[in-house]
C-alpha distance (Angstrom), angle and dihedral (degrees) to the residues before:
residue distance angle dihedral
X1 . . .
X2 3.58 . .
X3 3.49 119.2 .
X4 4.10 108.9 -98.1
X5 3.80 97.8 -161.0
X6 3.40 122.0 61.8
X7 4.23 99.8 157.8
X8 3.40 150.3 -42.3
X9 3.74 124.3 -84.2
X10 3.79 87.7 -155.0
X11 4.18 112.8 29.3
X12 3.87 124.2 -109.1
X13 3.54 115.7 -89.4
X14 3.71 141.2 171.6
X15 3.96 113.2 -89.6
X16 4.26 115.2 -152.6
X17 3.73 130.9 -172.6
X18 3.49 111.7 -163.8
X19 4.12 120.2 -179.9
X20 3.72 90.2 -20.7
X21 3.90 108.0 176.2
X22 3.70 114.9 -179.2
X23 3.92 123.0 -178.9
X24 4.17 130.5 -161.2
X25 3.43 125.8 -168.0
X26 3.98 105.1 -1.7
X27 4.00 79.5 -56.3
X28 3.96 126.1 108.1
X29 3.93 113.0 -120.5
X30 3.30 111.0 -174.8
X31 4.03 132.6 -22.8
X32 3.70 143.9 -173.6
X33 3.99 89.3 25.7
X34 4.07 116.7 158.6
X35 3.14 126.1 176.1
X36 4.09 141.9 161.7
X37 3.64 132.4 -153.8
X38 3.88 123.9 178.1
X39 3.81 137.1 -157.8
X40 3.56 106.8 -58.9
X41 3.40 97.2 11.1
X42 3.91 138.5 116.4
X43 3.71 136.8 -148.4
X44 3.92 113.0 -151.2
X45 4.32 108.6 -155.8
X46 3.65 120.7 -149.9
X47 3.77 140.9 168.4
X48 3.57 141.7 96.2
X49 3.86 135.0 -36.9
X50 4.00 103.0 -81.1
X51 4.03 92.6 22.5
X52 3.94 90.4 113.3
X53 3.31 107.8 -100.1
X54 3.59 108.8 144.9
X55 4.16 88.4 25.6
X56 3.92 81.5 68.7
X57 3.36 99.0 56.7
X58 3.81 96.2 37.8
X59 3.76 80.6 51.3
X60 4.11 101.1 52.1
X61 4.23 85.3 40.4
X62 3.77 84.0 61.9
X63 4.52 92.0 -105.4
X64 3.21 85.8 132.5
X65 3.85 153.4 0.0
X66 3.50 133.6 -89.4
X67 4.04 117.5 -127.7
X68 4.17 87.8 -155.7
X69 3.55 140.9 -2.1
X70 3.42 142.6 33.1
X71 3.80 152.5 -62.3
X72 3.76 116.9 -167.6
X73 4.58 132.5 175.7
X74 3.51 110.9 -165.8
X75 3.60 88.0 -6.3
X76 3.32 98.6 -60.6
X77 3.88 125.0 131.8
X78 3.79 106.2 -117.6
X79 3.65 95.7 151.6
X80 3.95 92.1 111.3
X81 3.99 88.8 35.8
X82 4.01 108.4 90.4
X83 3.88 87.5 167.9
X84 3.65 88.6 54.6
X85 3.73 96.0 58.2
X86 4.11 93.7 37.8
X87 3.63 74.9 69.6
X88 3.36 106.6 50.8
X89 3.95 105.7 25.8
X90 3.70 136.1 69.7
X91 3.69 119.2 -177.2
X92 3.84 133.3 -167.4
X93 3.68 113.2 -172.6
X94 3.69 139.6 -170.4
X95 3.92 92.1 -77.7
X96 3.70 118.5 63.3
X97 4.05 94.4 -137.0
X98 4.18 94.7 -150.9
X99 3.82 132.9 134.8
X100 3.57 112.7 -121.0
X101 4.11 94.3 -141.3
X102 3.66 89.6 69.4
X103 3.53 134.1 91.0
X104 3.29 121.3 -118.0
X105 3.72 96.8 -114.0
X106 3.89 87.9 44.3
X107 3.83 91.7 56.0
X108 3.92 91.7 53.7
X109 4.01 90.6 48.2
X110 3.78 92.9 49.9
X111 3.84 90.5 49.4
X112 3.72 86.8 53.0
X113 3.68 98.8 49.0
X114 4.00 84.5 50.8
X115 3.52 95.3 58.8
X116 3.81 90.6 45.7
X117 3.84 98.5 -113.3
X118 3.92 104.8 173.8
X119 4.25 112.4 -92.5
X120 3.40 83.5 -124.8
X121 4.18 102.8 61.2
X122 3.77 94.5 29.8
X123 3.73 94.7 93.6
X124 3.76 90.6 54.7
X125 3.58 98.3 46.6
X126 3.25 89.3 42.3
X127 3.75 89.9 58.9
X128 4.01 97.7 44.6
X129 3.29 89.8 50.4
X130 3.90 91.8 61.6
X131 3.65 97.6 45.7
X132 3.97 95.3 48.8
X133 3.96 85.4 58.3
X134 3.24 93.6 33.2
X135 4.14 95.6 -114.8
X136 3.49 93.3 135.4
X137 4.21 103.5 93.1
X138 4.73 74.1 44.4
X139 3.68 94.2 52.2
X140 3.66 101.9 109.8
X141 3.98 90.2 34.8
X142 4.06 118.2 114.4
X143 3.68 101.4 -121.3
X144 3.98 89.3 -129.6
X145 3.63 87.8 83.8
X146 4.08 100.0 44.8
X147 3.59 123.0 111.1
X148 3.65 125.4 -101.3
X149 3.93 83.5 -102.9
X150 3.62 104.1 39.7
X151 3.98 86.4 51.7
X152 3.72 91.0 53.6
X153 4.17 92.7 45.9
X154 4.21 79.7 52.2
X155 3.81 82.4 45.7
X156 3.92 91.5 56.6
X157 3.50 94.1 39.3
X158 3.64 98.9 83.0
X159 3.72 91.8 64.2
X160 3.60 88.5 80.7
X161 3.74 96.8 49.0
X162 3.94 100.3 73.7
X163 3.71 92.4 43.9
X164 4.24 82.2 -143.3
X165 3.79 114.1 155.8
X166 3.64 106.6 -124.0
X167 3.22 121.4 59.9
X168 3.90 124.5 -164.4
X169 3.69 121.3 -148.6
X170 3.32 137.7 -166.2
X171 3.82 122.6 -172.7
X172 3.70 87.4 -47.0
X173 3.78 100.9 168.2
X174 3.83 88.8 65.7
X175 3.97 115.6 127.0
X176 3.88 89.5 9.2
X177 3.80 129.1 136.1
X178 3.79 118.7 -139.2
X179 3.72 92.6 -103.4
X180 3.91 88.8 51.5
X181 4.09 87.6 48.7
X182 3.82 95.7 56.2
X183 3.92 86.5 44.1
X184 4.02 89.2 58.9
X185 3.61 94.9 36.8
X186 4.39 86.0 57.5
X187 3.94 84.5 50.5
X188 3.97 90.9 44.3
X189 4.05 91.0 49.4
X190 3.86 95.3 44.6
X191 3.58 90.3 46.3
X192 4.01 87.0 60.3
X193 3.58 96.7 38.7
X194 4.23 91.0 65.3
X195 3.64 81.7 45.8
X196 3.76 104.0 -87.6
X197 4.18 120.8 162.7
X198 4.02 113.5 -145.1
X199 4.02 122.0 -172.1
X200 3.65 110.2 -169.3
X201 3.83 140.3 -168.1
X202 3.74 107.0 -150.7
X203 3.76 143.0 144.7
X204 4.14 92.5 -160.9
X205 3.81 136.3 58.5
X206 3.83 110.5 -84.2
X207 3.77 89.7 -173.0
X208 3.68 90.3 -113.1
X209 3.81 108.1 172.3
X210 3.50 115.7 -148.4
X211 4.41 89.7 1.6
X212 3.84 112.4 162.9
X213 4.00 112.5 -136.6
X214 3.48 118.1 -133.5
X215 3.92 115.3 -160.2
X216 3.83 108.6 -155.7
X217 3.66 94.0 -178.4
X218 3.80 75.7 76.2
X219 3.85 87.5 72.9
X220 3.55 106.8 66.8
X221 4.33 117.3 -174.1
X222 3.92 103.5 -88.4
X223 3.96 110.6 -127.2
X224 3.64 111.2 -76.9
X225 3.78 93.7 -115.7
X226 4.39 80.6 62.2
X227 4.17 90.4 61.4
């Protein structure tokens, strides 16, 4: 299999929460939450349905805003800086996000263009982004017609198509067959080997080595009369 990360357009750094309160609804979700993850690394979140889970990672790929706290790379405060974190983050949530007319191969090349991946490379990430989900035998099928897993290995695809060093992931072994598991958890482990971070939502082993686990149960809603 050909190696699907070559390097970073924007260099690893280390990604902190600090005090990060986020609310939904009128309601509090979660408050007070800090949280570091270095080069390499990868932060593992837990807790019950409604915790936050997938609102934090929406929230640190720019989805939505904070209501406190902050969100640093390298140190530096880019929790007001969407631009900052287009560059940096790539996040695959729960929903696959494709159009069923297009091909498979056609889907991946339109992500690319939309996260401004040079005309020149597209074709070849493009193509090891296939073959490390093994999408390349589906290339020239319309994704209409894809299983519930092979959509979500197209789904996970595009994380390799920015070459960005965080990537944000939520429940992303959903729908996959063991084979299809061991393929993501090769993409997850090269990723962190150039120096990659990866914080995950997920209610099964991803084979992390070395994975912090954050608990946002931990973070209960302050009191209203705190927000």
């Amino acid at each position: 299999m050909r190696s699907a990360v070559f390097s970073f357009q924007t260099p690893p750094a280390a990604l902190g929460l600090r005090g990060l309160a986020c609310r939904r609804g009128g309601r509090g979700v979660f408050a007070g939450l800090d949280a570091e993850v270095a080069p390499g690394g990868a932060l593992v979140l837990r807790g019950p349905n409604g915790s936050g889970k997938s609102t934090l990672l929406r929230l640190v790929a720019g989805l939505l805003p904070a209501a406190g706290g902050t969100i640093s790379w390298g140190g530096q405060d880019i929790t007001r800086h969407l631009d900052a974190r287009a560059r940096i983050a790539s996040y695959a949530g729960h929903l696959d996000a494709v159009k069923p007319v297009l091909t498979v191969e056609e889907t991946l090349g339109d992500w690319a263009a939309l996260f401004g991946v040079p005309r020149a490379l597209r074709a070849e990430r493009v193509a090891a982004a296939l073959e490390a989900f093994a999408l390349d035998g589906l290339s020239d099928m319309a994704v209409q017609i894809l299983s519930a897993g092979q959509r979500r290995r197209l789904g996970l695809a595009r994380l390799l198509l920015a070459r960005r060093p965080l990537w944000l992931m939520d429940e992303p072994s959903v729908a996959l067959d063991a084979a299809s598991v061991d393929r993501l958890a090769a993409a997850m482990a090269e990723h962190r080997a150039a120096g990659g971070l990866i914080l995950a939502a997920t209610h099964i082993d991803l084979a992390l080595d070395g994975a912090e686990t954050l608990d946002l149960g931990a973070f209960a809603p302050a009191p209203e009369e705190a927000w």
